[in-house]
C-alpha positions, 0 to 999 in steps of 0.5 A, spaced: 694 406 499 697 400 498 701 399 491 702 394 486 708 392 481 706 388 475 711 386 470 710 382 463 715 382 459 711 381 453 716 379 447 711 375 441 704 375 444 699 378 448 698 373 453 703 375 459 699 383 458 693 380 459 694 376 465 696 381 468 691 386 466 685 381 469 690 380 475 691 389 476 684 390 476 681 384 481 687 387 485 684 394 485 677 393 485 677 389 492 678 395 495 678 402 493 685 403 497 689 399 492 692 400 485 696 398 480 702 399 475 703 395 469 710 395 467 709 392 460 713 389 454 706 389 449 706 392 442 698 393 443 697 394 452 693 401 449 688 397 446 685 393 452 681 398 457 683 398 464 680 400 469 681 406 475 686 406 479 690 401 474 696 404 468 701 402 465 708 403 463 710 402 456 717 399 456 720 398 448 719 392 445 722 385 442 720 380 438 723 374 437 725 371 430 723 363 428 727 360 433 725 364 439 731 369 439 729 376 441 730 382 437 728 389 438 721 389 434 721 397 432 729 400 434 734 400 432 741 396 436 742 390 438 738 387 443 743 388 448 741 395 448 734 394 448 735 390 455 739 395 458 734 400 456 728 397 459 732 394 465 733 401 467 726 404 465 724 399 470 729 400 476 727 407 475 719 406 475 720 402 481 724 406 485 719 413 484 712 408 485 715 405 491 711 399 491 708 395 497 708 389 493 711 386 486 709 381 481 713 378 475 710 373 471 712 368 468 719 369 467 723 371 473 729 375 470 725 378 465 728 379 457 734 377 457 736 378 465 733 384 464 730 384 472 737 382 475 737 390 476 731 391 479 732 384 484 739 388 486 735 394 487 730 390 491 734 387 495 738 393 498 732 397 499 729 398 505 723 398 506 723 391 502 717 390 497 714 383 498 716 379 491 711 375 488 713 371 482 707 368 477 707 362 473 703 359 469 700 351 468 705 349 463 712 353 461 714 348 456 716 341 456 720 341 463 727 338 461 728 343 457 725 348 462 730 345 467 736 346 462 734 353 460 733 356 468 740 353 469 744 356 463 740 362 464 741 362 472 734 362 473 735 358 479 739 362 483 734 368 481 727 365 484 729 365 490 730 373 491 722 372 491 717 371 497 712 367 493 711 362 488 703 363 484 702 357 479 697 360 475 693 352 475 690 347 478 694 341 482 689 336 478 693 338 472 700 336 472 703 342 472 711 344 470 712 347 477 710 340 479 715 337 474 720 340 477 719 340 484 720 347 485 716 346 492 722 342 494 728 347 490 725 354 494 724 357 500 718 361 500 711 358 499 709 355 492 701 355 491 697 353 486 692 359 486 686 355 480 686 359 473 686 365 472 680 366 469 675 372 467 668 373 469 664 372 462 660 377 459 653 375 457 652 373 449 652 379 445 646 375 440 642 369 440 644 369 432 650 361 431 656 364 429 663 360 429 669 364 432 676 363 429 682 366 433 689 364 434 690 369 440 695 375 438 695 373 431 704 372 430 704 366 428 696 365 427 697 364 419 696 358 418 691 357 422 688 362 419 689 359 412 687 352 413 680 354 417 678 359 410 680 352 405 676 348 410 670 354 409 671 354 401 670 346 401 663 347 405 664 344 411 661 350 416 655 350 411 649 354 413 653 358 420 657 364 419 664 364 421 667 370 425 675 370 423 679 375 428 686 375 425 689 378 432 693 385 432 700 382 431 699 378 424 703 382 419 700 386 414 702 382 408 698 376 410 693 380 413 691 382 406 692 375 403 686 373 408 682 379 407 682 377 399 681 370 400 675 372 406 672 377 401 669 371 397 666 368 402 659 371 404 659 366 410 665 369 414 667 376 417 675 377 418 677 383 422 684 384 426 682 386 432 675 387 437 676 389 445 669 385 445 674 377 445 671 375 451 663 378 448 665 373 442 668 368 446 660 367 450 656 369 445 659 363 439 657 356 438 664 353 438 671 357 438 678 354 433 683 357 437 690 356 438 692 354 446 694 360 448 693 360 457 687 365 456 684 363 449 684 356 452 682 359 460 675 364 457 673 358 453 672 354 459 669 359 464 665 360 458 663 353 457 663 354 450 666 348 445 673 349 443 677 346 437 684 347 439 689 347 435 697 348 439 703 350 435 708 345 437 714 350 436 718 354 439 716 352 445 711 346 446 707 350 452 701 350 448 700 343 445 703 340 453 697 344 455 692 342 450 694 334 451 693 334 458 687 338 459 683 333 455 681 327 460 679 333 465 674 338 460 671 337 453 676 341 449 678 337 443 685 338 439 689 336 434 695 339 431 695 344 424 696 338 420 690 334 422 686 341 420 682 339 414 675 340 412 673 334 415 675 335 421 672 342 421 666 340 419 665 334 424 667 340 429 660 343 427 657 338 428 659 338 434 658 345 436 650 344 434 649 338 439 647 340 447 652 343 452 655 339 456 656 341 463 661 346 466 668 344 467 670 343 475 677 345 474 678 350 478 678 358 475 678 362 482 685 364 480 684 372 480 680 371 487 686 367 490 691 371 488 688 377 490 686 375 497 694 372 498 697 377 495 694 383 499 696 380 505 702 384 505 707 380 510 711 375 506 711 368 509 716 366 513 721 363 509 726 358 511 733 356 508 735 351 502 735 344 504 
């Protein structure tokens, strides 16, 4: 039996959970001797289905306020106790598993520094798991990345790991590429394409448009200016699928809801574990551009409108600016979400497919071939 750790920190949003979701069940279904533990932060992981062999530990959760501070999101405390109580939830889990193999996405010492412990505890171990570290195409603008892995001493920190997995494709420009980390670590780095699900078939023939904005935390204004724009009679004559995501926050929820009750056209509901069925079966999806929104509606070859926030991070607008020239993903910040725009979007949506993007969505196939061979690469010391 060969054992796999995933980690995902999972503070604002659902996306890290996914990822590793997507990754642990291509782990376990390539051969009936691996499986996987996910190690997780989501305030929602129960709400996605996993397969055999694939479980979870729940560690408590955190949040993070308008400027992109964390704080415990049920718990009392502060959230330095919160860190220390999901640092030693992890070390210990980890050490009664004893994984052959350990994936830390995104960020490489957690919350807060909250895997400083377990990388302590890795290192002293003698029979040493193999530490892989994922990151997506885009972090965030990469001087500010660059800034915040010094002051956070993250750049001390990735060189504990064996492997770097840049979960994109080289012919975009990645933050991994922008900070020459292939040059500043001595394991191997490799892009492995995106990480990307296989799409379901469409659940009907009937045209619908789906609106998400992901999880749904900061979600609202999308939301909002999406049912302006159906009120002014810009998607006249398609019906609207809204999926407001499960972290929305009830009051605001109930404002959409009241809104979406006068329009006969739209149908709101919080959450469906059926997203990638709705993402295959739509004629055209207003999303956000968060990784996997954006990755399943390439695989899916469906029309995206996408709409990236630009704070507190500018991850998703980076992406959706860069993915332009290479797919035919459209885009355009929240202001620019008027019922014109909208209706010109529509419009599109009616008009013949074009061909499938070329970019390179074999991430789940790549990761799972390197990561199951279990000797890390030989590593050479830092120039």
């Amino acid at each position: 039996m060969t054992r796999f750790v995933l980690f995902s920190h999972d503070t604002y949003g659902l996306g890290h959970f996914r990822r590793s979701a997507l990754l642990a069940a291509g782990l376990a279904g390539s051969d009936k001797d691996n499986e996987a533990l996910i190690l997780t932060g989501s305030p929602r992981a129960e709400s996605f289905a996993l397969p055999d062999r694939v479980d979870t530990v729940k560690l408590p959760t955190a949040t993070k306020n308008d400027a992109g501070s964390y704080r415990p999101r049920k718990l009392g405390g502060t959230i330095n106790e919160l860190i220390d109580l999901r640092s030693a939830l992890i070390c210990a889990a980890v050490a009664q598993y004893e994984p052959d193999v350990i994936v830390v996405d995104h960020a490489p010492t957690g919350m807060g520094g909250e895997l400083l412990p377990l990388l302590d505890q890795v290192d002293r171990a003698p029979g040493r798991p193999r530490m892989i570290l994922g990151l997506r195409d885009i972090i965030d603008d990469a001087r500010t990345v660059e800034a915040t892995w010094h002051r956070d001493g993250i750049w001390d920190a990735i060189d504990r790991f064996d492997d770097i997995f840049v979960n994109g494709d080289p012919r975009i420009l990645t933050t991994a590429t922008e900070l020459a980390i292939d040059e500043r670590f001595s394991g191997r780095v490799m892009h492995t394409g995106y990480v990307a699900p296989v799409m379901p078939e469409p659940l009907t023939d009937e045209p619908f448009l789906l609106v998400t904005p992901g999880g749904g935390g900061d979600g609202q204004l999308l939301l909002r200016r999406f049912l302006d724009a159906v009120e002014a009679g810009a998607t006249a004559g398609v019906r609207s699928v809204v999926v407001t995501g499960p972290l929305l926050s009830a009051g605001r929820r109930a404002e959409l809801v009241t809104r979406a009750q006068h329009l006969r056209s739209v149908e709101l509901i919080e959450f469906s574990d059926r997203m990638r069925s709705l993402v295959a079966s739509a004629v055209g999806v207003i999303s956000m551009a968060g990784y996997n929104t954006v990755v399943e509606e390439l695989a899916a070859n469906v029309p995206a409108l996408l709409v990236p926030r630009r704070s507190p991070r500018m991850e998703q607008h980076i992406r959706a600016t860069r993915l332009a020239p290479f797919t035919q993903l459209e885009h355009c910040p929240i202001e620019a979400l008027s019922p014109d725009r909208v209706a010109t979007f529509v419009q599109r949506c009616h008009e013949p497919r074009q061909p499938p993007t070329d970019l390179d969505l074999s991430g789940v196939a790549t990761f799972v071939s390197v990561a199951t061979a279990h000797k890390p690469f030989a590593r050479t010391a830092n120039a």
